[in-house]
DRENDRENLUM-442437 format. One record per residue (C-alpha): residue in one letter; x, z, y. Coordinates in Angstrom, 1 decimal, decimal comma. Example, Ala and Ser with C-alpha at 12.3 -4.5 7.8 and 13.67 -1.06 7.14 Angstrom:
2
+------+--------+--------+--------+
! resn !     c1 !     c3 !     c2 !
+------+--------+--------+--------+
!    A !   12,3 !    7,8 !   -4,5 !
!    S !   13,7 !    7,1 !   -1,1 !
+------+--------+--------+--------+
This chain:
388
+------+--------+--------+--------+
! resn !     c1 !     c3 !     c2 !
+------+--------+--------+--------+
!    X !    0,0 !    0,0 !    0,0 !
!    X !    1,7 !   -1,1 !    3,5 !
!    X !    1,2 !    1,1 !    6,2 !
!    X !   -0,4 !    0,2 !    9,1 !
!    X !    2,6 !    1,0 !   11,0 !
!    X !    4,8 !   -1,6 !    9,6 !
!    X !    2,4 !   -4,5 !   10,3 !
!    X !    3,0 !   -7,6 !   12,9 !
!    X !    0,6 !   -7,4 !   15,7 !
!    X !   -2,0 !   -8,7 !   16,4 !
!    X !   -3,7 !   -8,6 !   12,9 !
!    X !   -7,0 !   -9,3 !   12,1 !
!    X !   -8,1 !   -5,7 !    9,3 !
!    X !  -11,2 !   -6,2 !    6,9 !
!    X !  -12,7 !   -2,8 !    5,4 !
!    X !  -13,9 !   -3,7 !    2,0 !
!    X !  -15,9 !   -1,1 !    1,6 !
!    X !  -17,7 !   -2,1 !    4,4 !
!    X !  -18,3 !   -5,7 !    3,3 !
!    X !  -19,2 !   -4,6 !    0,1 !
!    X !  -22,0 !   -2,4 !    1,9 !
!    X !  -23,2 !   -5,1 !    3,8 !
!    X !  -23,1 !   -7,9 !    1,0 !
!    X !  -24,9 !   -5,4 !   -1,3 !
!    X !  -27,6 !   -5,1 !    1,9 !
!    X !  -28,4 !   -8,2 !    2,5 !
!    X !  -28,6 !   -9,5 !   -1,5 !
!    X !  -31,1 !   -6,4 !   -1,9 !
!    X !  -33,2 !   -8,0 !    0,9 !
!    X !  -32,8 !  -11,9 !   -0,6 !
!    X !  -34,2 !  -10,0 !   -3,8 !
!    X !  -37,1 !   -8,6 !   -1,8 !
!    X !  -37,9 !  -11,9 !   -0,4 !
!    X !  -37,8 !  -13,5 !   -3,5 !
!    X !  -35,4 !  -16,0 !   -2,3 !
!    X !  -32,1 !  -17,4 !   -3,1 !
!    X !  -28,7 !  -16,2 !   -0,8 !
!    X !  -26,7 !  -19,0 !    0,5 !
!    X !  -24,6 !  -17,2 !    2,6 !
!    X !  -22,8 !  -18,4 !    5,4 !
!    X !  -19,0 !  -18,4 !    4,9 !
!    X !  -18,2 !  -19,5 !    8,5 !
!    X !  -17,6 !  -16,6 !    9,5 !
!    X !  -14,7 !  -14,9 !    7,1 !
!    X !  -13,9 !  -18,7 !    5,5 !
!    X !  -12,4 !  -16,8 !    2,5 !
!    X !  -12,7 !  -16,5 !   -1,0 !
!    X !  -12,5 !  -13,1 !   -1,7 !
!    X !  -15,1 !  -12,6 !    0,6 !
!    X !  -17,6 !  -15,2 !   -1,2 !
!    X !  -17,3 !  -13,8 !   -4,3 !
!    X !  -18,7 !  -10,3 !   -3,3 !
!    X !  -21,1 !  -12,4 !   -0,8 !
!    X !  -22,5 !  -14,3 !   -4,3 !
!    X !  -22,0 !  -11,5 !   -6,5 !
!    X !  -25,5 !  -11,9 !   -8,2 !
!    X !  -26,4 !  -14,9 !   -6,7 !
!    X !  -26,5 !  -18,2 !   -7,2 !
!    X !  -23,2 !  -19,1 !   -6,0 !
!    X !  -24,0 !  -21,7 !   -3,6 !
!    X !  -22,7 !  -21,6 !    0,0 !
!    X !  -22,9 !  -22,8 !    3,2 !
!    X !  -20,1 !  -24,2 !    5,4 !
!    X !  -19,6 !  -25,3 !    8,6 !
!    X !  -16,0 !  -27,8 !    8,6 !
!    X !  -14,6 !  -30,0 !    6,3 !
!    X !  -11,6 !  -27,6 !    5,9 !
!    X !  -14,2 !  -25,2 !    4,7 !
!    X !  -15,5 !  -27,1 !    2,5 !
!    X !  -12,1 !  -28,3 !    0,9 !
!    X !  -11,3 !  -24,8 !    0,6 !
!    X !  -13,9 !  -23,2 !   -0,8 !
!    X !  -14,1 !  -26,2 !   -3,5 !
!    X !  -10,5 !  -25,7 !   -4,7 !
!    X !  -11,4 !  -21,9 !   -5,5 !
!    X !  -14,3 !  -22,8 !   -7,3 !
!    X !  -17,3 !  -22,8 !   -5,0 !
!    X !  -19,0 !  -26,0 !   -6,2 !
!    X !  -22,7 !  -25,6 !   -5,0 !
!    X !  -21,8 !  -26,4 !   -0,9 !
!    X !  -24,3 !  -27,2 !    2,0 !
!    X !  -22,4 !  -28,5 !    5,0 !
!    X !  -24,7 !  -27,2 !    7,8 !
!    X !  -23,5 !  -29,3 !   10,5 !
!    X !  -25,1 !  -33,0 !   11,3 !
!    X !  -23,5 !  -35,5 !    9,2 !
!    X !  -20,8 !  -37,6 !   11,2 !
!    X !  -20,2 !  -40,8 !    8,9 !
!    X !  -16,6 !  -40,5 !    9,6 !
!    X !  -16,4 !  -37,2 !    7,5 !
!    X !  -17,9 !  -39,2 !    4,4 !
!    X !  -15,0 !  -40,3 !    3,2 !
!    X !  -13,4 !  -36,8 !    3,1 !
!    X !  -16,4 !  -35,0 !    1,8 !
!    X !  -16,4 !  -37,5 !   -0,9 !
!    X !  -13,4 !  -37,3 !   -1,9 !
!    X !  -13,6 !  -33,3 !   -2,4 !
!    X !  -16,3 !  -33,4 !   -4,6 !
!    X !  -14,2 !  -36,4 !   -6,5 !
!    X !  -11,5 !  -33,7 !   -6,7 !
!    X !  -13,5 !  -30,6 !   -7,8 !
!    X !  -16,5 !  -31,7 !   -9,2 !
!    X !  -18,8 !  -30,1 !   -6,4 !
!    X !  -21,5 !  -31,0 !   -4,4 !
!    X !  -21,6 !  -31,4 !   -1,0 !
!    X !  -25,2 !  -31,0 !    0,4 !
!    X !  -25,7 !  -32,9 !    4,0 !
!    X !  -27,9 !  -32,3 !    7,3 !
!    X !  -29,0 !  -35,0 !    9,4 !
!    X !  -32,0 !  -35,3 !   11,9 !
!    X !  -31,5 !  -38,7 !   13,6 !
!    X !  -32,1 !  -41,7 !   12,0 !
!    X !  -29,0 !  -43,5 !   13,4 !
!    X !  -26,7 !  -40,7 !   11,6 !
!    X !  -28,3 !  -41,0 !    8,3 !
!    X !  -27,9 !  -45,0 !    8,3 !
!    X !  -24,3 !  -44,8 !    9,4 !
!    X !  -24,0 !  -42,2 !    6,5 !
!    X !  -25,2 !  -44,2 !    4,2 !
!    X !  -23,4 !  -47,1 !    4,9 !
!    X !  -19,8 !  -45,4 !    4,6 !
!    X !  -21,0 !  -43,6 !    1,4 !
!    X !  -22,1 !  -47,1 !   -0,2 !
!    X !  -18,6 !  -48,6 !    0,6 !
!    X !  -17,1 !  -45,8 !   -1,1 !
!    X !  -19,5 !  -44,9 !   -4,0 !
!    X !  -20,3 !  -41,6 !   -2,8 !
!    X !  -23,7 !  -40,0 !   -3,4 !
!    X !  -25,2 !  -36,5 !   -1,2 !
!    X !  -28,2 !  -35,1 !   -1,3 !
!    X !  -29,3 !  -34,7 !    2,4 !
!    X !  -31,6 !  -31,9 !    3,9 !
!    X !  -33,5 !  -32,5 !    7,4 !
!    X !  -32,4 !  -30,0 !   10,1 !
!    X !  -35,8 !  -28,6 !   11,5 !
!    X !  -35,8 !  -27,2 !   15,3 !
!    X !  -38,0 !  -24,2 !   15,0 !
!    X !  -37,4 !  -22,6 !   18,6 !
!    X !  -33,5 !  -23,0 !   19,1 !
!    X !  -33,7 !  -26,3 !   21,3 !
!    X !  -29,7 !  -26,9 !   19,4 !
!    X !  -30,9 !  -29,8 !   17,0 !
!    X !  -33,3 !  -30,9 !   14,5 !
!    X !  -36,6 !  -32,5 !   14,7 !
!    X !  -39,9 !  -30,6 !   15,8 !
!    X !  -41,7 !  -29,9 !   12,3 !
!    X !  -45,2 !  -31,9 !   14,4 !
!    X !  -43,5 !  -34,9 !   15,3 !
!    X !  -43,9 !  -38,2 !   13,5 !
!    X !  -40,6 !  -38,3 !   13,7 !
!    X !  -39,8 !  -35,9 !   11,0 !
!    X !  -41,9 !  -38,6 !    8,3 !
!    X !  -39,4 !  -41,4 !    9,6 !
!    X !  -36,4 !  -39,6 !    8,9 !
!    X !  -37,6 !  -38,6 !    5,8 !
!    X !  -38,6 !  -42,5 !    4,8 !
!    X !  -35,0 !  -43,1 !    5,9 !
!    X !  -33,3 !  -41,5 !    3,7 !
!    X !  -36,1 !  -42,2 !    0,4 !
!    X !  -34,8 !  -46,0 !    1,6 !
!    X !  -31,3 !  -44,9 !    1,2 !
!    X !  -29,1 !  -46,0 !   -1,6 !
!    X !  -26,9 !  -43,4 !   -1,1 !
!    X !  -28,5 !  -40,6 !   -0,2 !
!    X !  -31,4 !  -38,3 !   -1,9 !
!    X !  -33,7 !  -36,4 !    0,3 !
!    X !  -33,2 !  -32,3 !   -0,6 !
!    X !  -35,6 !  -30,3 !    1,6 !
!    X !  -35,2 !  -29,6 !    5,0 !
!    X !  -33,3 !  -26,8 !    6,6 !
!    X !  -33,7 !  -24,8 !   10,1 !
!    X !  -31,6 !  -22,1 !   12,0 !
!    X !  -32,9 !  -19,6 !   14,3 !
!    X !  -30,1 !  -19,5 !   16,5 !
!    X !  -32,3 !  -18,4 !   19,4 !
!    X !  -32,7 !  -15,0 !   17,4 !
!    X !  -29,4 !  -14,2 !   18,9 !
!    X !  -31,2 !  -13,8 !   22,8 !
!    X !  -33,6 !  -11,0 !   21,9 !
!    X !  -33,5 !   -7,4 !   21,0 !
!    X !  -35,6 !   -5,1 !   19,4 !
!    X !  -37,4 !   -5,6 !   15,7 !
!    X !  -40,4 !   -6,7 !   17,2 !
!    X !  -38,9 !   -9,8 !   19,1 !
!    X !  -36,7 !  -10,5 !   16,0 !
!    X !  -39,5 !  -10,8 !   13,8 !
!    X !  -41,6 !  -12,6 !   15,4 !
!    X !  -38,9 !  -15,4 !   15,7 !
!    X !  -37,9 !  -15,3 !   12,3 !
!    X !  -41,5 !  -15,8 !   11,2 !
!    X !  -41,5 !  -18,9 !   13,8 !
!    X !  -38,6 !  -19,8 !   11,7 !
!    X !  -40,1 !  -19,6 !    8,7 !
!    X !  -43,4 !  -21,0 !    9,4 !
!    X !  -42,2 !  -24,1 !   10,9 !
!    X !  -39,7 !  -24,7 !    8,1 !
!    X !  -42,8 !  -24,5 !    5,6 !
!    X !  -44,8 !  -26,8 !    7,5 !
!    X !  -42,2 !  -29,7 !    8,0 !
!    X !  -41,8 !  -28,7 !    4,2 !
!    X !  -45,4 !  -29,1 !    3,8 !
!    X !  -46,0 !  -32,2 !    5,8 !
!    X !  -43,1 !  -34,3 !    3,3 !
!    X !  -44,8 !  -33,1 !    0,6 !
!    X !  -48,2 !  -34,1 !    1,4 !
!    X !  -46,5 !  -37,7 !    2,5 !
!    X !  -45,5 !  -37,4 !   -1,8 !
!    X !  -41,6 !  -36,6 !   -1,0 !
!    X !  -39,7 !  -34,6 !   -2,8 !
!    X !  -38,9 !  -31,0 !   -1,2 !
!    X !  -36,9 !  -28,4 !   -3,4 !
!    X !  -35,1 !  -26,9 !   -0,5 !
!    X !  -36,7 !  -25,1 !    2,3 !
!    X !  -33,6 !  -23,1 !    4,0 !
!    X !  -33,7 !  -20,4 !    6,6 !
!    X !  -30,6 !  -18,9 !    8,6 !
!    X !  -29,4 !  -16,6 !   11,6 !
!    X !  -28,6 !  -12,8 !   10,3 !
!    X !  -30,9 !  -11,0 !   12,7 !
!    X !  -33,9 !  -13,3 !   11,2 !
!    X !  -32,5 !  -12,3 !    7,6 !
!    X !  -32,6 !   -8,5 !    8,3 !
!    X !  -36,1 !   -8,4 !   10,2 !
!    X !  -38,3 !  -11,0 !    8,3 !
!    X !  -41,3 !   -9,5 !    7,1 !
!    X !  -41,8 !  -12,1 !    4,6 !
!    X !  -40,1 !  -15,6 !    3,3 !
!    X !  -43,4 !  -16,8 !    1,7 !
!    X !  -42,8 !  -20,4 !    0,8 !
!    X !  -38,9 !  -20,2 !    1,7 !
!    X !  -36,3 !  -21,3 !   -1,4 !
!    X !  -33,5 !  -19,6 !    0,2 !
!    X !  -31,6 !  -17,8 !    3,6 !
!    X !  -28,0 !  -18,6 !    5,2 !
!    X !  -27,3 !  -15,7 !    7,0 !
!    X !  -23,5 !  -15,5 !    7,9 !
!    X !  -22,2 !  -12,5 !   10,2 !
!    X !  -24,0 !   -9,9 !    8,0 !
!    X !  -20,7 !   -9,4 !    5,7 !
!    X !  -18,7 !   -8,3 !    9,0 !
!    X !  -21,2 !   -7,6 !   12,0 !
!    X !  -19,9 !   -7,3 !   15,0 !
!    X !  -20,9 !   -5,6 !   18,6 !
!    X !  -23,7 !   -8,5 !   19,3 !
!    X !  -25,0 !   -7,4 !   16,0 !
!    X !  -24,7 !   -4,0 !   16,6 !
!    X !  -25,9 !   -4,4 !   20,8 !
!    X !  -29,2 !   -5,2 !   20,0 !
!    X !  -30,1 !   -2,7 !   16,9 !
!    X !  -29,5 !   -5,0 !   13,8 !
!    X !  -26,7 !   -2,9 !   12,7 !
!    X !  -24,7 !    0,7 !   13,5 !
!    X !  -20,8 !    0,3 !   15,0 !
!    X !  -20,5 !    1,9 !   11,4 !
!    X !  -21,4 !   -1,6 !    9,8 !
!    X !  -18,5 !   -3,4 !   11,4 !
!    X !  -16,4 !   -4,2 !    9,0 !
!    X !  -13,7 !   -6,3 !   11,0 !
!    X !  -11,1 !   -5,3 !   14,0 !
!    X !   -8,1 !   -6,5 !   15,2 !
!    X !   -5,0 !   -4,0 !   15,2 !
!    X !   -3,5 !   -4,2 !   18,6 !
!    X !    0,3 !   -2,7 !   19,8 !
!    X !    0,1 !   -0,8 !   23,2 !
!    X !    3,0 !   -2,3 !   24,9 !
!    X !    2,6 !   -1,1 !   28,6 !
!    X !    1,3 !    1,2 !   30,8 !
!    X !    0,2 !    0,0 !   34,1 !
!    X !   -0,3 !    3,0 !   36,5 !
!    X !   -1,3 !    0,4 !   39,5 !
!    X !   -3,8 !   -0,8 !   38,2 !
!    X !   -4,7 !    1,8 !   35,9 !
!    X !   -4,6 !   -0,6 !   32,8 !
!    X !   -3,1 !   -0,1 !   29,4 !
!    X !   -1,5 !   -3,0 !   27,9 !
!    X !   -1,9 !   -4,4 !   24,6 !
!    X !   -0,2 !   -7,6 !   22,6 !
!    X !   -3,7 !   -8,7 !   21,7 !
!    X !   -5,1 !  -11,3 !   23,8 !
!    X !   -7,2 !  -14,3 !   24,5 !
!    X !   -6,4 !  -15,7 !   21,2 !
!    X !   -6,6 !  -12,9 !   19,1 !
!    X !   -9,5 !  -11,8 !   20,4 !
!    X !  -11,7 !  -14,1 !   22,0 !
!    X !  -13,4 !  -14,3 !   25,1 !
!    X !  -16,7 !  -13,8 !   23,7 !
!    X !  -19,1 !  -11,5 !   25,4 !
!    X !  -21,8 !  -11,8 !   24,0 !
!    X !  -23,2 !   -8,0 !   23,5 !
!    X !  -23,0 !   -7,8 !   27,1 !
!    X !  -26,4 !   -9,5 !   26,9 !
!    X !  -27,8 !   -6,4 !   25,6 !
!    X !  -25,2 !   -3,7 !   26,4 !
!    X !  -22,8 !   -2,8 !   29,6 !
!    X !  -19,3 !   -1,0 !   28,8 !
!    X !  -18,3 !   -3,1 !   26,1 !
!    X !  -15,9 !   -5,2 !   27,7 !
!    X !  -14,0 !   -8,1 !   25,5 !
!    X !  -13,9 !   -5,2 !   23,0 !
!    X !  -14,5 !   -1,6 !   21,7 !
!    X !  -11,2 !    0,2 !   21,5 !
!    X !  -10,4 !    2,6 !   18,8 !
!    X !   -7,6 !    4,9 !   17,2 !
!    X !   -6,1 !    3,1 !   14,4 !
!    X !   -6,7 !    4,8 !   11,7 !
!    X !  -10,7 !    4,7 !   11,9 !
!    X !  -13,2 !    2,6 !   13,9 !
!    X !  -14,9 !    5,2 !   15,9 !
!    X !  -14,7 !    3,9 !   19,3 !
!    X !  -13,2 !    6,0 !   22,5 !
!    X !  -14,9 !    7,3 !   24,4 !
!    X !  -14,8 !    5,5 !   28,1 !
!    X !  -12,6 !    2,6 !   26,9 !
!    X !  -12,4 !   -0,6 !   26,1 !
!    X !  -10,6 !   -4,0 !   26,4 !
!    X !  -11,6 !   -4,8 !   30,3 !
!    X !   -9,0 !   -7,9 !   30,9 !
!    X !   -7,6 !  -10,3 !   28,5 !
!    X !   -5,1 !  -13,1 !   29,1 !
!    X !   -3,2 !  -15,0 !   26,5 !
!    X !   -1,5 !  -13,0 !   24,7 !
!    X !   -2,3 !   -9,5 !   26,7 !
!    X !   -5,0 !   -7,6 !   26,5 !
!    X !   -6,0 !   -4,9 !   29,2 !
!    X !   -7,5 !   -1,7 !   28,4 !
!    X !   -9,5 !    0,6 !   31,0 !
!    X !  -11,4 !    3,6 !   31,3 !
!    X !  -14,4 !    4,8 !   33,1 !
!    X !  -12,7 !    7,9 !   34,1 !
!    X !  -11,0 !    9,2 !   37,5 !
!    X !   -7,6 !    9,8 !   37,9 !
!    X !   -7,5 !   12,8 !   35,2 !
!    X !   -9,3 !   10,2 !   32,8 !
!    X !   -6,5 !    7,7 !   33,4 !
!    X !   -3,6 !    9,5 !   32,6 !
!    X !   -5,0 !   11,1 !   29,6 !
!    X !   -5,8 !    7,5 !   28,6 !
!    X !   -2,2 !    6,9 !   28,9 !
!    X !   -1,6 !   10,0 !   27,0 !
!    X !   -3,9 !    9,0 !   23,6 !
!    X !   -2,0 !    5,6 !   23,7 !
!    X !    1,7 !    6,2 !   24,2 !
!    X !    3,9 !    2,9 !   24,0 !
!    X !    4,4 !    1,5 !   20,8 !
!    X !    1,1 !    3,1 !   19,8 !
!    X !   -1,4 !    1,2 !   17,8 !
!    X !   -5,0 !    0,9 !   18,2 !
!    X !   -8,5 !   -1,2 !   17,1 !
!    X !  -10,5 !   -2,9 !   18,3 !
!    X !  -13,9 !   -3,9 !   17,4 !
!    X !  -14,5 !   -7,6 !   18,6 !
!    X !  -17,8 !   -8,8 !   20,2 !
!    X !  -18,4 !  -12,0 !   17,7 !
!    X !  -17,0 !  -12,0 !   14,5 !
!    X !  -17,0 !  -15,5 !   13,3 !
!    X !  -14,8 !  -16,4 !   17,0 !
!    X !  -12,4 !  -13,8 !   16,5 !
!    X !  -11,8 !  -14,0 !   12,7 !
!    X !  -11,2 !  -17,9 !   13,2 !
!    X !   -7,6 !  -18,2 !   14,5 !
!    X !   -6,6 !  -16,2 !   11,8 !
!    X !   -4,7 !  -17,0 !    8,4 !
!    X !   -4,9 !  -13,8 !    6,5 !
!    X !   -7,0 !  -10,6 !    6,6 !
!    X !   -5,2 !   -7,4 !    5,8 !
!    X !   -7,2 !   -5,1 !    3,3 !
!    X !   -8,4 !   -1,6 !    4,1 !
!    X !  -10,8 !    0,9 !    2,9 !
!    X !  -11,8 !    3,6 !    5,0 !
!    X !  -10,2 !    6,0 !    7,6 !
!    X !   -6,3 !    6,4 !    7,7 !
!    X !   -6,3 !    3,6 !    4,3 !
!    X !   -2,9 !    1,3 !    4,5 !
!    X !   -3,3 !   -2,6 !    3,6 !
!    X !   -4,7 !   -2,8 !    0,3 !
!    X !   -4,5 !   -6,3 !   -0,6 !
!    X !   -3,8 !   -9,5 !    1,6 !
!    X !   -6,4 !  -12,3 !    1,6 !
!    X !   -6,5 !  -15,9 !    2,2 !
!    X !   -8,9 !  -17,8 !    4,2 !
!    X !   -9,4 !  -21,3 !    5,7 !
!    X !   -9,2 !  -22,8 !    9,6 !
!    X !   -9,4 !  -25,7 !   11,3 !
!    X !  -11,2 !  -28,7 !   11,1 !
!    X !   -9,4 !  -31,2 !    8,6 !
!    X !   -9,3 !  -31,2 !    4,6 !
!    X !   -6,0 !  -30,5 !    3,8 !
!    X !   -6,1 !  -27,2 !    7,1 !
+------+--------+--------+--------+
């Protein structure tokens, strides 16, 4: 077990207990429902993390790059739905991982221009995908209203398609992410949910084929009252959480699973900072909590051997590689800031949006619990491109 001490900052820590907590959670709930878990692996992009995601499950997940979706493939993940509009110029590399591994690769499309060019380049190769129809149930991001005619043509598109097999149709609540409180939540998830069903409905009453009917967004996946006529949910964050989780009452700071373990390399009496080598890129600029709650800064600071944040501080400044630490205090307040976080002193923090500040990361360093050293070292994919 390597000590905290000894690692190179910035690093990006991952309590398993935690995840294994929250992927125990959420599964209980898919069980509930009566639905199948396709979690959302954009967020941690690693193995180890999938196979306590689909520990029970199906297997099958969801992925938002190519490098994903390369990655996940060559560790055995075979069952993949890449939840991103198809751009034809990806066909060629999505083909040629499920050539390599034997998987399928599940596409989304909701223009009719997209799913032509699609077809074309998978005909010139040989490639076959099944193809689900993205559904706009309230987020305005993409996808086709579930009433328009629209929706029918797309589907006769794709039945016309020699290369493509229509799925089922798929929507994301991404909108869930702007309100707070149960009762809000809910009532977008069920908009989620009812207006997946009805496009769902509306293809099968036009005699097409629908054996997918997919919902997403975490805070829709913990508040749904019920997933009547749903096959299956992609929720993604759950395994970590984060503050905008937390900042609007889906989760306790105690369900955060990831941090980032900072050096405190400065003291800055002038202008009553504390100094810190994790940055911009380390932690991103995300603020999203700040929607819902004030104080949080770019980040919750916290000793490093626990995630309990301190009291008055946080991460108030961030710059490339430095990240600037305050505290809400007077004078007195300042210097016994200075005083908890000597120089060469380590510290958490406890990011704002998980999937943005896991990303730039290669490796996630293993803990379990208070005071715990690095357990284990895992792997996990970024970028964009097959072979990332």
């Amino acid at each position: 077990m390597t000590p905290l001490a000894e690692l190179i900052t910035p690093a990006l820590l991952l309590d398993v207990g935690v995840l294994e907590r929250n992927c125990e959670a959420m599964a209980q709930r898919a069980a509930r429902h009566g639905v199948a878990l396709r979690p959302h692996l954009k967020t941690a992009k690693s193995a180890e993390v999938a196979r306590r995601a689909t520990r029970g499950q199906g297997g099958g997940l969801t992925v938002s790059t190519v490098a994903e979706a390369a990655y996940f493939a060559r560790r055995g993940f075979t069952d993949l739905t890449y939840a991103v509009g198809i751009d034809a110029n990806k066909i060629e590399a999505l083909h040629g991982i499920q050539r390599a591994s034997g998987a399928r690769v599940t596409l989304l499309a909701d223009r009719i221009d997209a799913v032509q060019a699609a077809d074309s380049r998978a005909r010139v190769l040989g490639a076959t995908f099944r193809l689900l129809l993205e559904i706009d149930t309230g987020g305005g991001r993409g996808g086709v209203d579930p009433n328009d005619d629209e929706l029918l043509s797309l589907a006769h598109e794709v039945q016309r398609s020699e290369s493509l097999s229509l799925a089922g149709v798929l929507t994301h609540a991404g909108h869930s992410y702007h309100v707070q409180g149960g009762t809000a939540i809910r009532a977008v998830a069920e908009a989620e949910r009812a207006g997946a069903v009805q496009a769902a409905g509306r293809l099968r009453a036009a005699g097409m084929p629908v054996d997918v009917v997919s919902v997403g967004s975490t805070p829709t996946a913990v508040c749904a009252q019920t997933l009547e006529g749903v096959t299956e949910m992609r929720p993604g964050v759950y395994t970590f959480f984060d503050l905008d989780q937390a900042a609007r009452g889906i989760c306790g700071v105690e369900d955060i699973a990831l941090s980032v373990l900072a050096t405190v390399i400065g003291h800055n009496p002038r202008s009553r900072r504390v100094l810190i080598d994790a940055g911009a890129l380390a932690l991103s600029k995300d603020q999203s909590a700040a929607e819902f709650r004030g104080g949080l800064g770019f980040g919750l600071v916290c000793h490093a051997g626990g995630t309990v944040p301190l009291p008055g501080l946080c991460v108030a400044e961030l710059h490339q590689e430095h990240g600037l630490i305050s505290c809400d205090g007077d004078d007195d307040g300042v210097q016994a800031m200075f005083r908890a976080l000597p120089v060469g002193s380590r510290v958490r923090v406890l990011p704002h949006h998980a999937c943005m500040t896991a990303a730039p990361y290669d490796r996630y360093h293993v803990v379990e619990g208070a005071g715990s050293g690095v357990q284990a070292v895992w792997d996990k994919a970024r970028g964009w491109q097959a072979g990332a």
